[in-house]
C-alpha positions in Angstrom: 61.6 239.4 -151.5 60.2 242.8 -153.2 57.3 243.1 -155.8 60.7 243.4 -158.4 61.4 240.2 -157.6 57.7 238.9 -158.3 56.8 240.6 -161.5 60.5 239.0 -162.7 59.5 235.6 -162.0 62.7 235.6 -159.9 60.4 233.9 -157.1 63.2 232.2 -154.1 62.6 228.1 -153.8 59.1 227.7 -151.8 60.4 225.7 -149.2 62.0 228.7 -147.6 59.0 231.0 -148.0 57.1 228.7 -145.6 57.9 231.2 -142.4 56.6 234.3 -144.5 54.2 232.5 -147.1 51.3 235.4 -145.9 53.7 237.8 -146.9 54.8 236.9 -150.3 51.0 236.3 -151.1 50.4 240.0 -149.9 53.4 241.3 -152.0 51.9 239.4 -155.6 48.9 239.8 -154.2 49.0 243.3 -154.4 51.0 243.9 -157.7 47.8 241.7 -159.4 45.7 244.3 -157.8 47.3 246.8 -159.9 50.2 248.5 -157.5 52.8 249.0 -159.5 56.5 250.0 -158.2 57.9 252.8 -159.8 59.6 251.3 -162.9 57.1 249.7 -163.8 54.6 251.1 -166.6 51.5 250.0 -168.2 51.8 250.5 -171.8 49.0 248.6 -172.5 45.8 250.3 -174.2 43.1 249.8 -172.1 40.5 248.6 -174.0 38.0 248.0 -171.4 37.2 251.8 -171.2 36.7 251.7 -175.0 34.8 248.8 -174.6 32.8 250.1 -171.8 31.3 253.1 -174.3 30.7 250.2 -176.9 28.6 248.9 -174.4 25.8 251.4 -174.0 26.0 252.1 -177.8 25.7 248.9 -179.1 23.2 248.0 -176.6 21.0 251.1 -177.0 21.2 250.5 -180.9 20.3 246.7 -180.0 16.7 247.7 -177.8 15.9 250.7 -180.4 15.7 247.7 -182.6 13.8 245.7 -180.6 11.5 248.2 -179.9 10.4 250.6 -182.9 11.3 247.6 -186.1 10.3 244.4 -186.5 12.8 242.7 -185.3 12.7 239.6 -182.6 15.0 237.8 -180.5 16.6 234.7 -182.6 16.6 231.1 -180.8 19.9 231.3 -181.5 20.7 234.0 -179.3 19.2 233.2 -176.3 21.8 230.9 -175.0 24.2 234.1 -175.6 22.0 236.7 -173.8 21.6 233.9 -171.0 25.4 234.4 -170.4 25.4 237.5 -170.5 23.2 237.7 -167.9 25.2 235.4 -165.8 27.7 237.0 -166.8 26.0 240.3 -164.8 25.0 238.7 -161.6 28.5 236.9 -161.2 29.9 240.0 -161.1 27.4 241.8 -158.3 29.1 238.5 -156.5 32.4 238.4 -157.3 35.1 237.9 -155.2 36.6 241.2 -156.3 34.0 243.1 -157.9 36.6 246.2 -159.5 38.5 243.1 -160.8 35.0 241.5 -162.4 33.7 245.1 -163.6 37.8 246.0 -165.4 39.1 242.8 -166.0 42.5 241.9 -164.2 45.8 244.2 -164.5 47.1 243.9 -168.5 44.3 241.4 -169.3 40.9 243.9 -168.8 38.9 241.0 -169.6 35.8 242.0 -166.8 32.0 242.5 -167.2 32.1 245.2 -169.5 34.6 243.5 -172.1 32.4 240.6 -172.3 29.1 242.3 -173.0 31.1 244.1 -175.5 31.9 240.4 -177.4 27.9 240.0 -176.8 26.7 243.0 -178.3 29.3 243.3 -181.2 27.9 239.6 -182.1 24.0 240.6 -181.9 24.8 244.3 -183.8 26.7 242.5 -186.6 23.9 239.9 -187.1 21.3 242.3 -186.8 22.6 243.9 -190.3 19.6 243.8 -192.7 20.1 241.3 -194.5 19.0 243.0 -197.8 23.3 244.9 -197.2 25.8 243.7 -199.5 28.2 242.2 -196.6 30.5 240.1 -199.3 33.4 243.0 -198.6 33.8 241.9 -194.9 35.0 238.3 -195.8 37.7 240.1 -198.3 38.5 242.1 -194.7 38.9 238.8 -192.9 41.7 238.1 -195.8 43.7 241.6 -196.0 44.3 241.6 -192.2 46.5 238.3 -192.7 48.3 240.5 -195.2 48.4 243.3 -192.7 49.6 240.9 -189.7 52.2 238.8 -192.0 53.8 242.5 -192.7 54.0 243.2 -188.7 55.6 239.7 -188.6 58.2 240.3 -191.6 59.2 243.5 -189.2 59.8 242.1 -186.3 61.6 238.6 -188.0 64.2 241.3 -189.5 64.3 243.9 -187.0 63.0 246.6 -189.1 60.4 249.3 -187.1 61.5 247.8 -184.0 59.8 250.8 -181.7 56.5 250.5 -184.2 56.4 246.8 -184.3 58.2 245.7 -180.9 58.4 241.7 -180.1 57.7 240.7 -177.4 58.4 237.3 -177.1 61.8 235.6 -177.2 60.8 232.6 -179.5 58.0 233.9 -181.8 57.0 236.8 -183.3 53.6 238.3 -181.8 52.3 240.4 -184.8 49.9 243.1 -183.7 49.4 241.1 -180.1 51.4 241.1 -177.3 52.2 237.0 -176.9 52.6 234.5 -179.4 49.6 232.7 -177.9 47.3 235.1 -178.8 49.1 235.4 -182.0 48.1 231.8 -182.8 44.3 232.4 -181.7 44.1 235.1 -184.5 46.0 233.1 -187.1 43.9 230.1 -186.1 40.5 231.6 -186.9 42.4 233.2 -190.2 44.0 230.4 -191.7 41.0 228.3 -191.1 38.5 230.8 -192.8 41.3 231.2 -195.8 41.7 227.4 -196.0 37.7 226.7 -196.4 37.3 229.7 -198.7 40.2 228.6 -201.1 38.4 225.0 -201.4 35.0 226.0 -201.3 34.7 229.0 -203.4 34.5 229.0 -207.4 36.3 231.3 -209.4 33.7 233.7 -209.6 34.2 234.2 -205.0 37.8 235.4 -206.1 39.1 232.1 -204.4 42.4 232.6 -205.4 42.7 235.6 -203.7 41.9 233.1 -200.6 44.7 231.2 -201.8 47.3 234.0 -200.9 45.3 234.9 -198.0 45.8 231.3 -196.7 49.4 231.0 -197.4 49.8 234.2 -195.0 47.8 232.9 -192.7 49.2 229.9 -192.0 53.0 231.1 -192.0 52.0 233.6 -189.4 50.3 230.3 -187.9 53.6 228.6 -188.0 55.5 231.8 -186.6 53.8 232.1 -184.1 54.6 228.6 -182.2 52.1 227.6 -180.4 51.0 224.3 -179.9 47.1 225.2 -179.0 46.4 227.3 -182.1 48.0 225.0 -184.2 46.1 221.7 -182.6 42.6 223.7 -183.8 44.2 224.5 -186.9 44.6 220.5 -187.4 41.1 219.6 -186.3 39.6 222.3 -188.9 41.8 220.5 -191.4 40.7 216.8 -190.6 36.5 218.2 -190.3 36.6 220.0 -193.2 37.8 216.9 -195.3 35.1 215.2 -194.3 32.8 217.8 -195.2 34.2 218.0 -198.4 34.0 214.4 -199.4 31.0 214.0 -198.1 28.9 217.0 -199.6 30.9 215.6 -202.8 32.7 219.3 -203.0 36.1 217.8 -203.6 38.1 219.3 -205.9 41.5 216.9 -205.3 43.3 219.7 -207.9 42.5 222.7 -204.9 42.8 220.0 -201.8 46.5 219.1 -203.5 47.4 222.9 -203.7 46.3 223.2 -200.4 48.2 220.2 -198.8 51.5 221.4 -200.0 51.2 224.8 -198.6 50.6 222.4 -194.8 53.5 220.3 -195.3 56.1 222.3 -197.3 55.8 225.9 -194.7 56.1 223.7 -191.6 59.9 223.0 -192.0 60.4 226.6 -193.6 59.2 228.1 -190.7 59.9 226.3 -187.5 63.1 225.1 -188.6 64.4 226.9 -191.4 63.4 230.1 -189.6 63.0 230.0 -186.2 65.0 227.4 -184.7 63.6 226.0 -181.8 59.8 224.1 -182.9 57.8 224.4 -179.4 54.7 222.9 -181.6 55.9 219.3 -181.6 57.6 219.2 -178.3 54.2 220.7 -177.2 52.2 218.3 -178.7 54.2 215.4 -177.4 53.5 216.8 -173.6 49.8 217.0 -174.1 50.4 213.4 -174.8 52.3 212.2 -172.5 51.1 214.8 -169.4 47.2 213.1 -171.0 49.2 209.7 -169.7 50.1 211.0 -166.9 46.9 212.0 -165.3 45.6 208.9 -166.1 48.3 206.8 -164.3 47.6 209.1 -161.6 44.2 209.1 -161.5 44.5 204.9 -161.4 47.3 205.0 -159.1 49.5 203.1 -161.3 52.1 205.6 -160.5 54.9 204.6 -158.4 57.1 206.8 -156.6 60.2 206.1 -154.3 58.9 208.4 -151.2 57.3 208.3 -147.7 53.6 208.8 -147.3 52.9 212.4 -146.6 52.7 213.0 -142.8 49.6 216.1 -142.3 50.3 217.7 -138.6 50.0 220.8 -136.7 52.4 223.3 -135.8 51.7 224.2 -132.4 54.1 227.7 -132.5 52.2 228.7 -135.4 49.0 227.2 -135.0 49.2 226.0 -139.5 48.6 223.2 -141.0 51.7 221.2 -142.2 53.0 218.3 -144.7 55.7 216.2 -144.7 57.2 213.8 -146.6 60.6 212.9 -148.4 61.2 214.7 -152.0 61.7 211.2 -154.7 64.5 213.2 -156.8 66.4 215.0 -154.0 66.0 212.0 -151.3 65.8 215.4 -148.9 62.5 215.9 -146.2 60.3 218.7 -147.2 58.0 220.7 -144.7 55.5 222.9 -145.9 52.2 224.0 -145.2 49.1 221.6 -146.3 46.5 222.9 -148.5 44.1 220.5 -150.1 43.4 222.7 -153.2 46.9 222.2 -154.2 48.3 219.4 -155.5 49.8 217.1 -152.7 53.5 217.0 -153.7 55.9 219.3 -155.4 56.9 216.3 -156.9 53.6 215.6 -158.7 53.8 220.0 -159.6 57.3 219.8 -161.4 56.2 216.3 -163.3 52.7 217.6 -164.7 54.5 221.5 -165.0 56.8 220.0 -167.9 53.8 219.3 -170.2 52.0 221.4 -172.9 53.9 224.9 -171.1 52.3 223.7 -167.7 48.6 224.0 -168.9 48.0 220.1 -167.1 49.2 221.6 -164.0 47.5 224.7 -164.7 43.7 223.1 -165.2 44.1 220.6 -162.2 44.5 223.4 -160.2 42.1 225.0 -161.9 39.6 222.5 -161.4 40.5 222.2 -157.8 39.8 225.8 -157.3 36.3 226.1 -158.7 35.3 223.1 -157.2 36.3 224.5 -153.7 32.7 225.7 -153.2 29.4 225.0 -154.0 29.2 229.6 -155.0 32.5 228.9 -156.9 30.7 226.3 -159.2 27.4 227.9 -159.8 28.2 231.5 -160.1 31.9 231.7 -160.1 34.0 233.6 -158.9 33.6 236.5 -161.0 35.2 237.3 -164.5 38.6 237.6 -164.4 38.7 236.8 -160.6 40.8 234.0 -161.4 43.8 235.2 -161.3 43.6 236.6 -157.6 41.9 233.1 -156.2 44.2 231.5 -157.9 47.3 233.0 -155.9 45.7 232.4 -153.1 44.9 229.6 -153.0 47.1 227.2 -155.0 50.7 228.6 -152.4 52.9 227.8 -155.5 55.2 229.6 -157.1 53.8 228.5 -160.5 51.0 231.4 -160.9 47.7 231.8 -163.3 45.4 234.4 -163.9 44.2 232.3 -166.6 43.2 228.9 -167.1 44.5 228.4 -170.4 41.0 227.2 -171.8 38.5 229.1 -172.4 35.5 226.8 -171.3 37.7 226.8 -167.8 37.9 230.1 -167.3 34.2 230.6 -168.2 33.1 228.1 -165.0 35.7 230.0 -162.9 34.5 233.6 -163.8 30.8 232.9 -164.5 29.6 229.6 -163.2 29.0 226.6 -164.8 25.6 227.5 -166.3 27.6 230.2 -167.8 29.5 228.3 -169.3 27.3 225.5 -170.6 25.1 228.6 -172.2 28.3 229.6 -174.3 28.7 226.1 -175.2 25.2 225.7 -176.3 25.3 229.1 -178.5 28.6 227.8 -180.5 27.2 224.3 -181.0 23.4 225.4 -182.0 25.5 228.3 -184.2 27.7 226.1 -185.9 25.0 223.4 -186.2 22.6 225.8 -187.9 25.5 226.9 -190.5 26.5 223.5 -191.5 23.0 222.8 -191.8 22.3 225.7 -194.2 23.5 225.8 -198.0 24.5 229.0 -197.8 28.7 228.3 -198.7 30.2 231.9 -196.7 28.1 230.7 -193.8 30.1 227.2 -194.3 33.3 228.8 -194.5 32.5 231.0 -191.7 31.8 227.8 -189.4 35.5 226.2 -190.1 36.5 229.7 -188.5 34.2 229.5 -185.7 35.1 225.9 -185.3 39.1 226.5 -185.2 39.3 229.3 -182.6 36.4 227.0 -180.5 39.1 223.9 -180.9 42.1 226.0 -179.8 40.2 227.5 -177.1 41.0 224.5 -175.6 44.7 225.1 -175.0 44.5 229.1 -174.5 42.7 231.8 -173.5 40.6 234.7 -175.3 42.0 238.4 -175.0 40.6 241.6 -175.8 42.4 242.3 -178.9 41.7 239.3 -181.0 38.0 238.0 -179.7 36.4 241.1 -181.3 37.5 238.6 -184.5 35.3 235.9 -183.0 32.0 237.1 -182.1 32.1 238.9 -185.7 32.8 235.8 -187.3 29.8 234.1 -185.5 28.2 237.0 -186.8 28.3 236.9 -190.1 28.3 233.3 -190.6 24.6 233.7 -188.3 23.6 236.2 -190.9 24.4 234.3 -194.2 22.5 231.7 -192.8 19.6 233.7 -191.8 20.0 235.1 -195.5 19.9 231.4 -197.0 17.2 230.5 -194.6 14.6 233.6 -195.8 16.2 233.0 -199.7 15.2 229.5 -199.0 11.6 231.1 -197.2 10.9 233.6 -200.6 12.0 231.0 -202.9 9.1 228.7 -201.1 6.8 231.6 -200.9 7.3 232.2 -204.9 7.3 228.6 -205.3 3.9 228.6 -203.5 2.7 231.8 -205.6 3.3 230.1 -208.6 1.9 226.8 -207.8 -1.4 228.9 -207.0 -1.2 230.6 -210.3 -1.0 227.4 -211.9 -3.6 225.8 -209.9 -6.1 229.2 -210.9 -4.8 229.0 -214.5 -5.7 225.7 -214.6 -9.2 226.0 -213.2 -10.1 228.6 -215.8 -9.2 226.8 -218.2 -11.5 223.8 -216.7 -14.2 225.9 -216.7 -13.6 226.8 -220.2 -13.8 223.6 -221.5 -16.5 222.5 -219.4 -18.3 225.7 -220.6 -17.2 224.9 -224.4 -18.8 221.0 -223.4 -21.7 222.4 -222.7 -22.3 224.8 -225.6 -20.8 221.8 -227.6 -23.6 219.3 -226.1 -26.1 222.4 -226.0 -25.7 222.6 -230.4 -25.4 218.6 -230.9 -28.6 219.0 -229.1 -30.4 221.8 -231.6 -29.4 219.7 -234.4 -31.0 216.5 -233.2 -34.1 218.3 -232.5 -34.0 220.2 -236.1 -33.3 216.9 -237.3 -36.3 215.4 -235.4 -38.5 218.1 -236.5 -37.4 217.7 -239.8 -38.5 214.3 -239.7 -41.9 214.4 -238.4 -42.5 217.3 -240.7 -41.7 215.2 -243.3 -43.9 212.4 -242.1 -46.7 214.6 -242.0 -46.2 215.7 -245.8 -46.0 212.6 -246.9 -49.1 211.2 -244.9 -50.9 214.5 -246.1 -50.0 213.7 -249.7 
């Protein structure tokens, strides 16, 4: 076994890496750590360094802010500067603290690229909110243009050493695995999607029309079962909206339908040949089942109980018990943080591209401590305590959901806090009346759905955190619209009310100068009267 052998995947059958299973962790453990062999090169950009400047900008821009304008922390934000925080002190603890501070090897996910997300959020919804920020949305649209051209490239070959693919099955675009691919598209299609049926004419939405036809073939391209799962669930929520905020336009919703159902067979089967989205889909089913018949025992399986003894030459741990398919007796060394037979691996390994597998494991890991659940293990540690401590050959330095990987790099409060910012977020924007804000939440709500099934990366996040952005800062627009409207409202009202007074006054002023006159002439008349009595009595 060499690190070649490794970084191919070519990894020997366990069973007779038992004698030098410290070895073979040392070897992968090693090349994670960034040692490469001679042939092999890094020709990923690392974007942690970039981010790392970001950083102090963005975060010296933020404090100036706070400091010399009057500007305040949002409610909304605290739950994100609370994980960011944890975020921090996970990392003085991490398990390997370069890893936490970098981000592991071709991933650079660490400390510094997640306060990067953080700040890039609270700089673009610190904007004043006074800026004309309409042209950003049309951005959001021309990159699915820009992406669907990378795609046309690579489907035909063209600009191979500009536009390289580098996955077997899918075209990547601008990323480097269809995964990521489908995160992008996810949060573009569903933006598209809600601005072609919630815009009027005068928002340009058919410009969003041909935005979302892009977006959603480079959706379909990419194929990936995740991405496309969120892309469903923005579809079946933003129905519902629509109906109920009686914003149905069944002319727009009809358009919109056969763009879903007519580009799926063009391009997973017309196209690429092999549609990993519904055998996909079908595992998360069935692997779903499978837990659960586990988790109730109602799983039976034609082998001996597993026999847990000592090796006294080598002083380890062992298991033993008879493999179900081969009928042959397996020895190997016991761990209880991996799952207890390689039988129970390969089953739950066929679904959804081995994610079941991947977040039992997972689970199992984080839950291996009482540090490990409250602080984590430190961002992007993952992938090293993974390795060693799962002894399979199936590795991950990623838990394939984003939630997951949050508890095992930050803690669980950490996670929860990120939770609470997207929920209190997307709450507040469906709560406003603000439509980009709307729009902005279907995006926000796609690539949270998909997050599920796959992982964030450093080049398509960015996307994220400036969605939840802008779709923050068009509510906080509607909300201090809403605010000046009540203020003029209340200006007005007072106006009114003053007018209205005066004019009281007036006519209790013309009343009395009214009853003041009445008064003179009965008294002229009186006097006039008695005058006339005395003349006559005189005469």
């Amino acid at each position: 076994i060499d690190s070649i052998d490794v970084l191919n995947n070519n990894f020997i059958d366990y069973q007779y890496l038992n004698d030098d299973i410290d070895l073979y962790d040392e070897i992968y453990y090693n090349y994670k750590l960034n040692e490469y062999s001679e042939i092999v090169t890094d020709s990923c950009v690392r974007l942690d360094k970039i981010y790392k400047v970001f950083v102090f900008i963005l975060g010296i821009m933020y404090l100036f802010r706070l400091i010399t304008e009057d500007f305040k922390i949002r409610a909304v934000d605290i739950p994100l500067l609370i994980f960011m925080v944890l975020t921090i002190i996970s990392t003085i603890f991490a398990y390997d603290t370069n890893v936490a501070l970098t981000g592991f090897n071709n991933r650079y996910e660490g400390m510094w690229t997640l306060l990067f997300y953080g700040f890039t959020y609270l700089s673009i919804r610190s904007i004043d909110h006074k800026a004309k920020t309409n042209y950003l949305l049309k951005c959001l649209g021309i990159l699915s243009m820009v992406h669907m051209v990378c795609i046309f490239t690579q489907l035909t070959g063209y600009f191979e050493e500009i536009f390289p693919m580098y996955s077997s099955h899918a075209p990547t675009s601008l990323t480097e695995n269809c995964n990521f691919s489908g995160a992008f598209f996810t949060l573009l299609s569903s933006f598209t999607m809600g601005a072609f049926l919630l815009f009027k004419k005068e928002d340009n939405y058919p410009f969003y029309f041909i935005c979302f036809c892009l977006s959603y073939a480079g959706l379909l391209f990419a194929n990936s079962s995740g991405p496309f799962l969120g892309f469903l669930g923005v579809l079946f929520f933003l129905t519902i909206y629509l109906i109920k905020s009686k914003r149905f336009n069944w002319r727009k919703y009809l358009w919109a339908m056969i763009v879903i159902v007519g580009f799926y067979p063009l391009c997973l089967t017309g196209i690429m040949h092999n549609d990993l989205i519904t055998s996909d889909l079908t595992g998360y089913v069935t692997g779903g089942i499978s837990l659960i018949k586990q988790a109730i025992g109602g799983k039976e399986e034609n082998k001996e109980e597993i026999e847990v003894y000592t090796d006294t030459e080598t002083g380890k741990v062992m298991q033993k018990y008879t493999d179900s398919a081969t009928g042959k007796l397996v020895e190997k060394e016991y761990t209880d943080t991996a799952l207890t037979t390689d039988d129970a691996q390969s089953e739950l390994s066929q679904y959804g591209g081995a994610r079941v597998l991947i977040w039992t494991n997972v689970i199992r890991t984080i839950t291996k401590s009482t540090k490990s659940i409250l602080i984590g293990y430190g961002p992007d540690n993952l992938g090293l305590v993974y390795m060693k401590s799962a002894n399979e050959t199936l590795t991950a330095d990623k838990a394939h959901n984003i939630y997951l990987h949050m508890w095992s790099g930050s803690g669980i409060f950490a996670m929860l806090a990120y939770i609470a910012w997207v929920v209190i977020s997307l709450i507040k924007a469906f709560k406003s009346k603000n439509t980009f804000a709307i729009v902005l939440a279907f995006a926000v709500l796609g690539y949270s759905l998909q997050g599920l099934f796959n992982i964030n990366v450093s080049e398509v996040t960015p996307y994220f955190y400036i969605a939840m952005g802008l779709m923050i800062l068009y509510t906080e627009k509607e909300e201090m619209l809403q605010k000046e409207l009540a203020e003029t409202r209340l200006i007005e009202a007072e106006k009114i009310r003053k007018l209205e007074e005066k004019k009281q006054k007036e006519e209790e002023r013309q009343a009395k100068l009214k009853e003041k006159k009445e008064a003179k002439k009965e008294k002229e008349k009186e006097t006039k009267k008695t005058t006339k009595k005395k003349k006559t009595k005189k005469k």
